[in-house]
N, C-alpha and C positions, 0 to 999 in steps of 0.2 A: 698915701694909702699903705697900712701895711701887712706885708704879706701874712698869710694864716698858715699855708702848706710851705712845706719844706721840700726842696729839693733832692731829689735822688744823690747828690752826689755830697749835701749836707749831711742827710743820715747817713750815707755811708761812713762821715767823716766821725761823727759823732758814735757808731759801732767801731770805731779804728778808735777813738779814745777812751771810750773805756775799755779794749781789749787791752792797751798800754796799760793802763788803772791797775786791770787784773796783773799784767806781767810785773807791774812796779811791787805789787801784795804776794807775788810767790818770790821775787825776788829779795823782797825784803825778810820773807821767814827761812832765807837757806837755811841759816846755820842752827834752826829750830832741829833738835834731834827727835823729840818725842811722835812716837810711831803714828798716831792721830794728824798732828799737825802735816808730815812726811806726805799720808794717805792722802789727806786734803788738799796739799801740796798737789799733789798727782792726780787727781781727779779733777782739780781749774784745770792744769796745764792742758791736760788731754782736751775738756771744754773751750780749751781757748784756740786750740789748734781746729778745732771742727768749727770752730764761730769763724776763723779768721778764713778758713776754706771756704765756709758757706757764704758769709759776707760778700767777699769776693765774684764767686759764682751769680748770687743775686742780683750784685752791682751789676757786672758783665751783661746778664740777661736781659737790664732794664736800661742800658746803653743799647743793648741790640734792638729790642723793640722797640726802642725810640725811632732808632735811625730806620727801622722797618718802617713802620705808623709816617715818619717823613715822606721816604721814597713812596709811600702808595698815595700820601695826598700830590706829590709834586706830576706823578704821574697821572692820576685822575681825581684832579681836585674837585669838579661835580658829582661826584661820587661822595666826596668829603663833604661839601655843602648841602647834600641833599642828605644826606645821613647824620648832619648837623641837626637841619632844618626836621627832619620828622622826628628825631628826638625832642626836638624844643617844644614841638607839637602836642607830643606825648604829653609831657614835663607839663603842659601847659594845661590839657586836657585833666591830668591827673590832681593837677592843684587847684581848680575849679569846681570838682566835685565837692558837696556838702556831706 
């Protein structure tokens, strides 16, 4: 079966490559003098420095709340199942209506 969704640490991986992409595309226009290209130049870099922060930051947050969403099922795992179970309810309620 194969999988549809991607993993948190895929698309990360996948934001880390074309951030490269981008560094390979300013790196490659250094020795571009024209004041345009320069500006250009300088306005990815600054974008690429905020992606590579925020990237980061997002990955981080979706690591944390994983391992949170873990520790609260390992702690009260009928809590989990029952919170499973009346969404499924719902889900199930909701797709029976005509």
């Amino acid at each position: 079966m194969r999988r549809s969704s991607k993993s948190t640490a895929d698309i990360n991986a996948e934001i880390q490559r074309l951030i490269d992409r981008a560094q390979e595309l300013i790196d490659a226009t250094a020795d571009e003098a024209d004041d345009k290209v320069k500006a250009a130049r300088s306005a990815l870099m600054r974008g690429l420095d905020s992606a590579r922060e925020e990237s980061g930051r997002l990955y981080d947050r979706a690591v944390d709340k994983a391992s949170e969403a873990d520790e609260y099922i390992h702690d009260k795992p009928y809590y989990a199942i029952a919170g499973v179970f009346a969404a499924g309810l719902f889900m199930g309620w909701l797709m029976s209506r005509k």
